[in-house]
N, C-alpha and C positions, 0 to 999 in steps of 0.2 A: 501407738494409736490403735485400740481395740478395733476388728473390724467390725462395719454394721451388719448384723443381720436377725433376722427375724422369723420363724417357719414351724407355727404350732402345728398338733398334730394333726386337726380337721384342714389342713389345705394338702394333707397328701389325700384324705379322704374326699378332697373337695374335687380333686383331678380324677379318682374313679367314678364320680357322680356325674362329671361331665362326658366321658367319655358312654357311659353307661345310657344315656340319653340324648347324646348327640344327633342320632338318627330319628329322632321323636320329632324335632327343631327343625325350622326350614332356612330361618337367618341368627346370625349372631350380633348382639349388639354389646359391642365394649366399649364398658363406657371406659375414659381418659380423666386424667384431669388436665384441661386444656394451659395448664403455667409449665406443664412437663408431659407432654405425649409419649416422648421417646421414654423418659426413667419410669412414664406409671403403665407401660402397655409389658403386657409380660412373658416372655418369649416361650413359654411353655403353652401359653394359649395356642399360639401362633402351631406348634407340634399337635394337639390337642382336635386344633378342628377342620386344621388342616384348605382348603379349599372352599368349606363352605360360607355363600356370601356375609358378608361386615359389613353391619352402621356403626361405624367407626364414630362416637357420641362423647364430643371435646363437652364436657361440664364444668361448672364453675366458671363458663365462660365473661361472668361479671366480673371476677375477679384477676383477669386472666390481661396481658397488654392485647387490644384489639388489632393491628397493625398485625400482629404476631400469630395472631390464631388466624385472618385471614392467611398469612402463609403457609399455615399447618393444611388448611385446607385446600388448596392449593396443590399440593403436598401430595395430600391423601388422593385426589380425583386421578394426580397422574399417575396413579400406582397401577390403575387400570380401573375397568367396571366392575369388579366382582367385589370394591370398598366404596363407601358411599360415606365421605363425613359430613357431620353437621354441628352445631356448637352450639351448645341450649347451658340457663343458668336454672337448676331443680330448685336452687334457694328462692330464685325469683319469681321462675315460671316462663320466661323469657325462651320462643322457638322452640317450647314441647311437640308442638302438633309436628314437628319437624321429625321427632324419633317415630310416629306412626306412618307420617309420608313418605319415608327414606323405607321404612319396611316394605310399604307395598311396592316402591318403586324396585327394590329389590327383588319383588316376587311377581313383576309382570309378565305375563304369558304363564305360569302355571297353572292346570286345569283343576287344579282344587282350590282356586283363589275365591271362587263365587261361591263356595258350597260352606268354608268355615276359616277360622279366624284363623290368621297368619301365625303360627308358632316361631319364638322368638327366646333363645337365651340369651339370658345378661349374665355377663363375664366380668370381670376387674381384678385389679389390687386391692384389698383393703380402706377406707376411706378416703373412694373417689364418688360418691355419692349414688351408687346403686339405690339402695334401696328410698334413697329419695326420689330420685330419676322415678321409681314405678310408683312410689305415694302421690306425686306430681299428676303425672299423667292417670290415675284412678282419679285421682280427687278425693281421695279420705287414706287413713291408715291401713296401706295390705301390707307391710313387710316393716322389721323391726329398723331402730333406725337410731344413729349415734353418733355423735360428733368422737370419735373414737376408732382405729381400726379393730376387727377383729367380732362384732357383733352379730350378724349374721353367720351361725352355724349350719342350718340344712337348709338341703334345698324345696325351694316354694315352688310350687306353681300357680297361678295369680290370673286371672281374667283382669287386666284393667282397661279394657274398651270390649265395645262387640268386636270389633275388626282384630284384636291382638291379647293373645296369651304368651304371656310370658314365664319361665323356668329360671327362679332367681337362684343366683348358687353362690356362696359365703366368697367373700373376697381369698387370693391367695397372691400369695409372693414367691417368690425360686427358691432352693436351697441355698444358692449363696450368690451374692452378688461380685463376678468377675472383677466388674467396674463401681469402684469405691464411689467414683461419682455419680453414679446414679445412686447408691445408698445413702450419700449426703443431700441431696433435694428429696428425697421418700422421705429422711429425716426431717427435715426443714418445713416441710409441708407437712407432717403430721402423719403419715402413711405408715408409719411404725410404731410403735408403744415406747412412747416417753421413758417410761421408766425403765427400759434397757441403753440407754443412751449416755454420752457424754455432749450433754445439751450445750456449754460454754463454749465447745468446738465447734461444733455445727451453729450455732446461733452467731457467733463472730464471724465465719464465713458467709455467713448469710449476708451478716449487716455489710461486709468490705462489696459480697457483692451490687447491693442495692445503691451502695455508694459509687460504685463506678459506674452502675448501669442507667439507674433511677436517682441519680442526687438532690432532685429537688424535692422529692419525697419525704426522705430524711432531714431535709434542713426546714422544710414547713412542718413537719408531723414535730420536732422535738427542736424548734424556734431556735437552729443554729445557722448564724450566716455564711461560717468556714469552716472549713475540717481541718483537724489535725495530722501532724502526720503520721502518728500511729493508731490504731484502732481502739488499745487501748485507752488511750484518751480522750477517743470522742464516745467512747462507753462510761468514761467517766461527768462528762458534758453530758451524755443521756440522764445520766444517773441525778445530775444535778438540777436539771430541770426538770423531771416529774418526781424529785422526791425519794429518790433512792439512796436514801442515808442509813448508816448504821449510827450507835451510839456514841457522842462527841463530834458527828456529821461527818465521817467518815463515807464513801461511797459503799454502798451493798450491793458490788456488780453481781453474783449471782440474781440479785431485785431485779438490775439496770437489764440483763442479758436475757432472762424472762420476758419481760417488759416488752422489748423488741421483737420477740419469739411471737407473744401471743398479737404484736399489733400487725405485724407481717400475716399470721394466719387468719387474723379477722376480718384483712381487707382494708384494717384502718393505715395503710401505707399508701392505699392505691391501687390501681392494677399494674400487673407487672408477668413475663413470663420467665424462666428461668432457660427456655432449650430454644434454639430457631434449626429450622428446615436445616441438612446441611454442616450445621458446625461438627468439628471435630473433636477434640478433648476438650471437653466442658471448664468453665472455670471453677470448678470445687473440683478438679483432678488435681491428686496427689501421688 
């Protein structure tokens, strides 16, 4: 099994650019993707800024199990005061005003809070919705923006309110992931570039998980009543209900295993999260 990993060369330059301006900033706001806190928060940040206060900003929280991210929060509040999370959807717009009111609560009692706008980097992995997170809250296009990791190259600096400027800096991942399972939900979720990947593997873990976690998902999304008992067969039952034949109606699982790929990431599964507070070896550890 290759291992996953991912680490162009603008995310070592992306860790000098923060460092380089860290002192500029008064809060840090990193955003998550709130179906994976633990595998999308990235431990080099955490070296990087060391002490200074986090709005800790669970996104995609639409697509996210609710149940679940109330825990995450939960979570975060008891880590102490110097983390503040909140849990907004940038797709939808749902709890923005939350990532301005988490700043200032952040910055109460500072004596420059009356005189000008709260400076604020945003931090992350790779597509977890930064730069939509600050199109949201501007309200028009300030920063480039892609259903894709790896799009944001330098760093911005952005006015998007009178009260907050923001210092947007490209997403970055670690040199290498210790823990294979966190590489497989980065996967799974789109947080890496498909095309370094062995997608049937990660896509099959995915579906066995959804199936133990979320079963009614899969049997409403792809009109089955019972599962088989090997995966491969009910990839073949996927395959056969929407259409995934090759020629002589053979199944085209690469078709079938895409298929499942792209309706997990669009949301058309459900919501769902893949980490809770607490667990220990994830189930896609190998």
């Amino acid at each position: 099994m290759k291992l996953i990993q991912w680490y162009p060369g603008h995310m070592h330059k992306t860790q000098r650019l923060i460092k380089e301006n860290l002192k500029k900033v008064d809060v840090i706001i990193e955003i998550l993707d709130a179906r994976i806190p633990v595998s999308s928060s990235n431990p080099i940040i955490d070296d990087l800024t060391g002490d200074k206060p986090r709005l800790v900003v669970l996104n995609k929280s639409d697509l996210a199990d609710a149940k679940v991210t109330e825990l995450w929060k939960k979570y975060y509040l008891s880590l102490g005061e110097n983390r503040l999370p909140v849990a907004v959807s940038s797709k939808t717009r749902d709890n923005l005003n939350a990532i301005i009111k988490g700043c200032k609560t952040l910055s109460v009692g500072a004596k420059w809070l009356e005189r000008r706008p709260i400076r604020a980097m945003i931090v992350g992995i790779p597509n977890v919705g930064k730069s939509t997170v600050i199109n949201a809250l501007a309200g028009k296009k300030k920063a480039a923006v892609g259903n894709k990791p790896g799009v944001t190259k330098e760093m911005q600096r952005l006015n998007v309110s009178d009260s907050l400027q923001i210092y947007d800096t490209p997403g970055i991942l670690w040199p290498k992931f210790e823990d294979q399972d966190i590489g497989f939900k980065l996967a799974l979720l789109g947080s890496i570039k498909d095309t370094i990947l062995v997608l049937d593997e990660i896509s099959i873990r995915g579906l066995e998980y959804m199936v133990q976690k979320y079963p009614e998902r899969i049997k409403e999304r792809y009109n089955i009543e019972e599962f088989p008992n090997e995966t491969i067969q009910l990839i073949e039952m996927i395959g056969k209900k929407r259409g995934c034949l090759v020629s002589g109606g053979g199944i085209d699982y690469e078709k079938a295993i895409n298929l499942f790929l792209l309706d997990l990431r669009g949301g058309k599964l459900g919501t769902f999260s893949l980490e809770l507070p607490g667990e220990e070896r994830g189930f896609f550890s190998i």
